[in-house]
C-alpha positions in Angstrom: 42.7 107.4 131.4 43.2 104.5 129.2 42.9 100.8 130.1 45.9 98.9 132.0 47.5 96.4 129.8 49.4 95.0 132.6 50.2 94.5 135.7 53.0 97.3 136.1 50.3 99.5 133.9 47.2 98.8 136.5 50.1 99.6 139.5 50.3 102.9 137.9 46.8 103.8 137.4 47.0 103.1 141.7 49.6 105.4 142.0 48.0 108.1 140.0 44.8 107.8 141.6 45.9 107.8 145.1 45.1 104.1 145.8 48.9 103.5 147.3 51.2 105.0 149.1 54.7 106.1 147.4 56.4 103.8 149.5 54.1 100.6 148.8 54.5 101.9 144.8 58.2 102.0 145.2 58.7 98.3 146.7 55.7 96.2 144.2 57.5 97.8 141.2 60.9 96.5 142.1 60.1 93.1 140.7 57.8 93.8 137.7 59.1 93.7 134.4 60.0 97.1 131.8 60.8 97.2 128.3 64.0 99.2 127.9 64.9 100.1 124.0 68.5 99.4 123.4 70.9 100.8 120.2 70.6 98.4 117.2 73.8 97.6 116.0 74.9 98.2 112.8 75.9 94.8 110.3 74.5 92.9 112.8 72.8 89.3 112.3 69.6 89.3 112.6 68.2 88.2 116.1 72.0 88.1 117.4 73.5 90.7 119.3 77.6 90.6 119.2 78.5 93.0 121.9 78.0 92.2 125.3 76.8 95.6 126.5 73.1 96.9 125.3 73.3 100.7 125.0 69.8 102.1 126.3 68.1 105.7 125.5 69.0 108.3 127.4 67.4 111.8 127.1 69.0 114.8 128.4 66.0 116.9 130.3 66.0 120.3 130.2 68.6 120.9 133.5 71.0 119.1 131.8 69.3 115.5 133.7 70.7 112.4 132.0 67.1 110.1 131.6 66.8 106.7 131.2 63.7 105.3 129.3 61.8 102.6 129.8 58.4 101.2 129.2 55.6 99.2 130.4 55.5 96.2 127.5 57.4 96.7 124.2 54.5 97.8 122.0 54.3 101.2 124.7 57.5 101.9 122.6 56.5 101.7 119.2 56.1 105.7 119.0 59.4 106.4 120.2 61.0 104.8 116.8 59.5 106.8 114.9 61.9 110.0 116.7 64.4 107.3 117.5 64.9 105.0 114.4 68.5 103.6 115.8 66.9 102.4 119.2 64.6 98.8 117.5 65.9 96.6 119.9 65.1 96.2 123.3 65.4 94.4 126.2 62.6 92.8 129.1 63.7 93.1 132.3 63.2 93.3 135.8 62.7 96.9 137.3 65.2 95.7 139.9 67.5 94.9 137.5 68.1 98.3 135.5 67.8 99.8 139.1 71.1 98.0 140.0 72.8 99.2 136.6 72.0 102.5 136.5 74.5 105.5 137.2 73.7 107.9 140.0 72.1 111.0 139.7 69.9 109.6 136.9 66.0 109.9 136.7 63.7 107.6 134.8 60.6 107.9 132.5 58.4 105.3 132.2 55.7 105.2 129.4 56.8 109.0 128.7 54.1 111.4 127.2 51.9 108.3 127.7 48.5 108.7 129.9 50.0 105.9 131.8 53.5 107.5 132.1 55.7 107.8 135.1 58.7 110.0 136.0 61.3 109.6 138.9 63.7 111.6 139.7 67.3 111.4 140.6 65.9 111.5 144.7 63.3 108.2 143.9 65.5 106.7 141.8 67.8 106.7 144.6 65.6 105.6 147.5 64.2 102.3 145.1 68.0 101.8 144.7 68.2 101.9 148.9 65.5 98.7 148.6 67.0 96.5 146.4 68.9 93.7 147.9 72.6 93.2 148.5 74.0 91.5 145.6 76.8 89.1 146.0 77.7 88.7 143.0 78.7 92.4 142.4 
């Protein structure tokens, strides 16, 4: 397996190897941060994004499964551009936080085809949705 770069990396390499519990996974990821690619937009300025709404990459799995990607740090993505030139941008975030925007029924890759890769379905997605906080402001 190769080495964790990070903290959300070395929480992985746990996971894989049985040192936590799915539940204990689920909550210490919440707050750790991803790198989700995002559309570039066209005529843009550079370093200034006009709309207000990033659009993120979303694979369709095999079932039809809508699949959000995301990844550990930004430079886990630099293979993906070469398959998916439109998607240079990007955006660092809470887990918590793309958790809270996502649609239903979605699953998530994280890292994917990557040693230290992740994939949760629709059913995880949904319980890690179940511990995130009430939001007020929503």
């Amino acid at each position: 397996m190769s080495q964790p770069r990070n903290d959300l990396e070395q929480l992985i390499a746990s996971a894989m190897n049985g040192e936590i519990d799915p539940e204990t996974f689920a909550s210490r990821i919440l707050p750790m941060q991803v790198f989700m690619p995002v559309r570039d937009e066209k005529h843009q300025i550079a370093g200034f994004q006009s709309s207000t709404k990033a659009e993120p990459l979303i694979l369709e799995g095999e079932d039809e499964q809508r699949i959000l990607v995301l990844f550990t740090a930004p430079e886990r993505a630099k293979p993906l551009k070469a398959h998916f030139p439109d998607y240079g941008g990007g955006l660092l975030t809470e887990f918590s936080w793309v958790l809270a925007r996502m649609a239903a029924g979605m699953a998530i890759t994280l890292n994917p085809e990557q040693e230290l890769g992740f994939d949760f379905d629709p059913e995880m997605v949904a319980m890690m949705t179940a511990l995130l906080p009430e939001d007020p402001l929503q």
